[in-house]
C-alpha positions as CSV (number, residue, x, y, z in Angstrom):
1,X,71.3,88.9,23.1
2,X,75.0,90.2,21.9
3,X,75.7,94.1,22.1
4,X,75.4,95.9,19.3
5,X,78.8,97.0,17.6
6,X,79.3,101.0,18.3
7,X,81.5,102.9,16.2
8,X,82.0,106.5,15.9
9,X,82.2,107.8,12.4
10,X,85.2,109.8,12.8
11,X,87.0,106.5,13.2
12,X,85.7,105.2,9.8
13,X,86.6,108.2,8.2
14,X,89.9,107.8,9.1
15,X,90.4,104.7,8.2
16,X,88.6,104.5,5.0
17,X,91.2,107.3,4.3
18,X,93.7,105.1,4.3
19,X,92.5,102.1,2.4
20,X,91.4,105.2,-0.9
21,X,95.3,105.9,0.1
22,X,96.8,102.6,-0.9
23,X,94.6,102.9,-4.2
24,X,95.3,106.4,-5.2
25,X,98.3,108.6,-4.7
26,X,96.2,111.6,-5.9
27,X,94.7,111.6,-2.3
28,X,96.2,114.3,0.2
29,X,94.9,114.8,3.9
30,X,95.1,118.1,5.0
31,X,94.6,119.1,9.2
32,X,94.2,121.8,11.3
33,X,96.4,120.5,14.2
34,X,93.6,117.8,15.2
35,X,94.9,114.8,13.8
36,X,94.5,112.5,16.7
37,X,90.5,113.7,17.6
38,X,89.3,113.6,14.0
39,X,91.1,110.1,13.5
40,X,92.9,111.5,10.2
41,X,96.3,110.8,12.0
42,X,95.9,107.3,11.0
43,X,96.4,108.4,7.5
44,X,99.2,110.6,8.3
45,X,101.0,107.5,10.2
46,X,100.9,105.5,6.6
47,X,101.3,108.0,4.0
48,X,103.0,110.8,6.0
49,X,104.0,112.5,2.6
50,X,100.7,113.0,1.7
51,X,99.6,114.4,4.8
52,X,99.6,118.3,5.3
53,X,99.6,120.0,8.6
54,X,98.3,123.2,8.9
55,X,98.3,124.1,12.1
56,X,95.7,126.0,13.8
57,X,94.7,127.9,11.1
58,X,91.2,126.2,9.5
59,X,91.0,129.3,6.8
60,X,94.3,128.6,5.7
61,X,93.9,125.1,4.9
62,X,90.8,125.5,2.9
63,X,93.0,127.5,0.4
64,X,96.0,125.1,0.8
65,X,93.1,122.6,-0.6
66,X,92.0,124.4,-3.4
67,X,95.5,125.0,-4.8
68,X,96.1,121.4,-4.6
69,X,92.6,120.6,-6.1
70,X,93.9,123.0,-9.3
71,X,96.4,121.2,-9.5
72,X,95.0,117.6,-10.0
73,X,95.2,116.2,-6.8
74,X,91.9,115.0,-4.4
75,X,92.5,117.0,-1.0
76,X,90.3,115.9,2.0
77,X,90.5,118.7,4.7
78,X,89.6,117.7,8.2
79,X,88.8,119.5,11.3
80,X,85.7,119.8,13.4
81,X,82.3,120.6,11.9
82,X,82.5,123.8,14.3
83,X,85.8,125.6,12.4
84,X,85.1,123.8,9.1
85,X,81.7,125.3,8.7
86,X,82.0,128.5,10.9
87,X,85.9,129.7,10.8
88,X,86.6,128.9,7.4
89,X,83.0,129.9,5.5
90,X,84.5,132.3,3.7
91,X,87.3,130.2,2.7
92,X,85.5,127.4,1.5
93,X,82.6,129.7,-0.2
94,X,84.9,131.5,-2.3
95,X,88.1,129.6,-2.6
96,X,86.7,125.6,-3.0
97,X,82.4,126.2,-4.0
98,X,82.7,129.6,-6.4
99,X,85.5,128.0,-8.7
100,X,83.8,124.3,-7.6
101,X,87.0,123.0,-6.8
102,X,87.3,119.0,-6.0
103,X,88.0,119.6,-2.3
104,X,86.2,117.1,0.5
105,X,85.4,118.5,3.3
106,X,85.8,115.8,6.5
107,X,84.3,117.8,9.6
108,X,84.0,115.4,12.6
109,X,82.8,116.2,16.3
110,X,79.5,117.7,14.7
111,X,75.6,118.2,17.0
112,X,75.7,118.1,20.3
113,X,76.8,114.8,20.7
114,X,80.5,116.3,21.3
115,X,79.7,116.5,24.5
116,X,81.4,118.2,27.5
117,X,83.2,120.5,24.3
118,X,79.7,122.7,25.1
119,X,78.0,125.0,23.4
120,X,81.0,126.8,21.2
121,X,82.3,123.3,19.5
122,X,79.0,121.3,18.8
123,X,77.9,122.8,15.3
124,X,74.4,122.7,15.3
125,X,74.1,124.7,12.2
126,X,76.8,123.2,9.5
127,X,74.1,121.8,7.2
128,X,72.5,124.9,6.9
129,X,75.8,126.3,5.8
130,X,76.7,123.9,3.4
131,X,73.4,123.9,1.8
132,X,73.4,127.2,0.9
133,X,76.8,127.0,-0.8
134,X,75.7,126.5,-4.9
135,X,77.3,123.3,-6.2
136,X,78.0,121.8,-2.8
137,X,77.3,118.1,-2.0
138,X,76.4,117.6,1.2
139,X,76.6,114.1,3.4
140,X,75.5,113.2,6.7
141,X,76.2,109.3,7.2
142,X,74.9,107.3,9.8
143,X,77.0,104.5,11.0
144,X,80.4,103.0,10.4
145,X,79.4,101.4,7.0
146,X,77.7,104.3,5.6
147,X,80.8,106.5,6.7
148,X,83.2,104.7,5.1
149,X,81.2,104.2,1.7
150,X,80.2,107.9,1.9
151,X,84.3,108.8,1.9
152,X,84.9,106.2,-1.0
153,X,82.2,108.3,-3.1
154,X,83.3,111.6,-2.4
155,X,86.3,110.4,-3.7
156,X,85.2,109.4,-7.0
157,X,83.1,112.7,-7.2
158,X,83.7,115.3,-8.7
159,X,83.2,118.8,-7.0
160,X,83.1,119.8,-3.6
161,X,81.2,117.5,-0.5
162,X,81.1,118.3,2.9
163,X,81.1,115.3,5.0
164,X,80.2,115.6,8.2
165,X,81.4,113.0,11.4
166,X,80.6,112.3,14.9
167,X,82.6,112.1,18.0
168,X,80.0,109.3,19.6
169,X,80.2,105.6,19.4
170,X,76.8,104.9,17.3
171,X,75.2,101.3,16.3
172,X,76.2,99.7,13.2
173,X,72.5,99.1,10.9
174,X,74.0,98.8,7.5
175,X,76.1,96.0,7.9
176,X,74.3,93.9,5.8
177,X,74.8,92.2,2.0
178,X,72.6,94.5,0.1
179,X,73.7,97.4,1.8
180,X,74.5,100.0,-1.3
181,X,75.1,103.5,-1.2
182,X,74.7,106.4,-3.8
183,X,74.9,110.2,-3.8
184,X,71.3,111.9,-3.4
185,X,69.5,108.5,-2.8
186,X,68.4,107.8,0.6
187,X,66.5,104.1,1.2
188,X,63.9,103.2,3.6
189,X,65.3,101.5,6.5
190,X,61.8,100.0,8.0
191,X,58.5,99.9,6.4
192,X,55.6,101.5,8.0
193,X,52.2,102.6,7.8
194,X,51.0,105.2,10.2
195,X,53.7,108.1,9.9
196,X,57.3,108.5,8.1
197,X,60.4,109.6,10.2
198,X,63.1,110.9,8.0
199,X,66.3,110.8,9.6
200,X,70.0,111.4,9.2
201,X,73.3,110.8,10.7
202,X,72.9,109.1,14.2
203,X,69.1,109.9,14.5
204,X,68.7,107.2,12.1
205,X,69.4,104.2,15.1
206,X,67.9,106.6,17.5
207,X,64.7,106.7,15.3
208,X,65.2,102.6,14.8
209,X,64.6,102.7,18.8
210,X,61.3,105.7,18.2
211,X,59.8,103.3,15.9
212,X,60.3,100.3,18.1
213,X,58.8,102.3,21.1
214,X,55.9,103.4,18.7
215,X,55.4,99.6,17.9
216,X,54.1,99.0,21.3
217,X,51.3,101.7,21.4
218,X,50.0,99.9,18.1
219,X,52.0,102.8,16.0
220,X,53.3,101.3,12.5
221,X,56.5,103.9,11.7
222,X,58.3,103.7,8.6
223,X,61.5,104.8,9.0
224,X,63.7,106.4,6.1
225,X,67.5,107.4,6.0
226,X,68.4,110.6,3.9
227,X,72.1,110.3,4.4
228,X,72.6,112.9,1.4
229,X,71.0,116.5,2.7
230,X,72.5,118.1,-0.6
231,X,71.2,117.0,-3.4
232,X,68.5,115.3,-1.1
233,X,66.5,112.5,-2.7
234,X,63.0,114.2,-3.6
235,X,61.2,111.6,-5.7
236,X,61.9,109.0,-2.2
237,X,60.5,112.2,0.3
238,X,57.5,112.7,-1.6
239,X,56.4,108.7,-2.2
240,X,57.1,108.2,1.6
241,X,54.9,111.5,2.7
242,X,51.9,110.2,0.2
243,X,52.2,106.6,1.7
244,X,51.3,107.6,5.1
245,X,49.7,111.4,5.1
246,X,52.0,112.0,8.0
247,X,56.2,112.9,8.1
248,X,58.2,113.9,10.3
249,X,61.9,114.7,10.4
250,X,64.8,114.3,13.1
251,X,68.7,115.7,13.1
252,X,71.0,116.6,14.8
253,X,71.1,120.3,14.0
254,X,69.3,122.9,14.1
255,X,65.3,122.7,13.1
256,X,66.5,125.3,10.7
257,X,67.7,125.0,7.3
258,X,68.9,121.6,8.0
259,X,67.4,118.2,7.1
260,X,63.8,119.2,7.9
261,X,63.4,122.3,6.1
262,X,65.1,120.8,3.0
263,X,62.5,117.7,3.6
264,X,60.0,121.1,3.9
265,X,61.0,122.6,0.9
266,X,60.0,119.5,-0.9
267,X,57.1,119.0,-0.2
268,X,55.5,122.4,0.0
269,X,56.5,122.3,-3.6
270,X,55.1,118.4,-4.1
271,X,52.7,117.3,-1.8
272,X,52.1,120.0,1.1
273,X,51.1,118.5,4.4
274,X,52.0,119.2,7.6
275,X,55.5,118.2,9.4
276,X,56.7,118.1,12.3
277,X,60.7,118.5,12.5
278,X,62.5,117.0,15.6
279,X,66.0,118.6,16.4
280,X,67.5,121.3,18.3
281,X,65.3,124.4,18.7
282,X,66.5,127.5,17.9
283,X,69.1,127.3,20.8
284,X,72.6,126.9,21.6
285,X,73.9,123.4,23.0
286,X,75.6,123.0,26.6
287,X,78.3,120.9,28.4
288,X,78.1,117.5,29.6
289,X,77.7,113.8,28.5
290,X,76.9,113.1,25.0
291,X,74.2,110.4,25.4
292,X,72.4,112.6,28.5
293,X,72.5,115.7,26.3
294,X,70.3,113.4,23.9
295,X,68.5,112.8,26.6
296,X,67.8,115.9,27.5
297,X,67.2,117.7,23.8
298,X,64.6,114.6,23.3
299,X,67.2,113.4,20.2
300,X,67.3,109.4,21.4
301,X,64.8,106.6,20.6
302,X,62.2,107.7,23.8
303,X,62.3,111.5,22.9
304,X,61.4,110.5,19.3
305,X,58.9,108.4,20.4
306,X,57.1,111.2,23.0
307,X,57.2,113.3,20.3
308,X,55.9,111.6,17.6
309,X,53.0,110.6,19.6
310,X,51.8,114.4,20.2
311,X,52.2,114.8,16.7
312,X,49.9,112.3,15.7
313,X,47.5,113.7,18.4
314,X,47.3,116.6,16.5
């Protein structure tokens, strides 16, 4: 059997960068002296005129952005989820979502899976951020594909997105021929009977390997991939949750106010049932090796799996 391709997404954001460079000169990468880690100096390597650096100052940049936004051109800003969501809030509150400014937001080395960075640098609570912020798209792709096609439609959209990357290699699932992706749809990635996992970013291959698991203690789980948190595809939640009676919900983030309480305030409006929302727990992350700290915070296919089964139990 051949290994599966691994990618991380903050590779195909940079990249992607530069083939929506060749096409539009309207495009401008901005960085806060982290070109190399969150892949943008790729860009900046073919189109150095249109690259900005801004040093070490994250707050600054969000307001270099919005002037360029006013003035017609399509600034992406990139720096990790940590400064991007925490440093610069105020920034991009007021600057880029009050006047709803077309500034994209490319915040790479997001969750836990950063790694050894520890506790201050993995962002377990950017979605909850974003969310909040009226008028802001929020995106949370999976793989390599999705990453790529995610940075194409920010591009043509208009407003502010925050996009948000990893550090981690993760599988490749949506290299296929009817791969298609679109703003507030997510799609369901394997059909099941006996529970829904709704999943984003790189829980999405980590819940492929849950539902696998499942598979062998007779448990049919239909898996589905909400790739847009903001505005988050309601009318696909609520058919899933009244297929099988049972959901449940895994990220990368924070349990609160990310994926699972958007997926909550869904249906307790909808269809109220019971959910169960896998992710971090009210906690701060810690140093050491991406794929252990998975491990660890039950966030990989056999964590899934364990916990899934106790919630069926129940």
């Amino acid at each position: 059997m051949s290994e599966v391709k691994k990618i991380a997404t903050r590779q195909s954001y940079g990249e992607e960068l530069v083939e929506l460079g060749k096409e539009y000169d309207n495009l401008y990468v901005l960085d806060a002296d982290l070109a190399s880690a969150t892949k943008t100096g790729i860009f900046k390597e073919a189109f150095p005129d249109r690259h900005i650096d801004c040093g070490i100052q994250e707050s600054d940049m969000m307001g270099i952005a919005a002037g360029l936004a006013s003035c017609g051109k399509i600034p992406f800003c990139s720096t990790f989820a940590m400064f991007a969501a925490g440093r610069a809030y105020e920034q991009v509150r007021n600057s880029i979502g009050y006047p709803h400014l077309n500034v994209k937001i490319g915040a790479t080395h997001a969750g836990i899976s950063v790694g050894e960075d520890g506790a201050t640098h993995q962002c377990l609570e950017d979605l909850a951020l974003m969310r909040v912020i009226p008028g802001m798209t929020v995106i949370n792709p999976a793989d390599d594909v999705e990453a790529k096609a995610a940075v194409k439609a920010a591009y043509e959209f208009e407003g502010p997105v925050y996009l948000r990357f990893g550090r981690l290699a993760v599988p490749v699932i949506n290299d296929r021929s009817d791969y298609k992706f679109e703003i507030g749809k997510g799609y369901v990635v394997k059909e099941g009977t006996d529970v829904t996992i709704i999943a984003t970013g790189l829980e999405v291959s980590a819940a492929i390997d849950a539902a696998d698991l499942l598979a062998k203690d007779g448990i049919s789980a239909e898996i589905v991939n909400i790739h847009t948190i903001k505005p988050i595809d309601k009318d696909l939640i609520i058919k899933e949750a009244e297929k099988t009676g049972k959901v449940v919900t895994v990220e990368e983030h924070s349990v609160i106010g990310g994926l699972g309480s958007a997926v909550c305030e869904v249906l307790a409006e909808n269809h109220p049932l019971p959910v169960k929302r896998i992710g971090v727990y009210d906690r701060y992350g810690e140093s050491g090796p991406a794929v252990e700290l998975l491990h660890k915070y039950k966030l990989d296919g056999e964590g899934i799996a364990e916990q899934v089964k106790e919630y069926l139990k129940g």
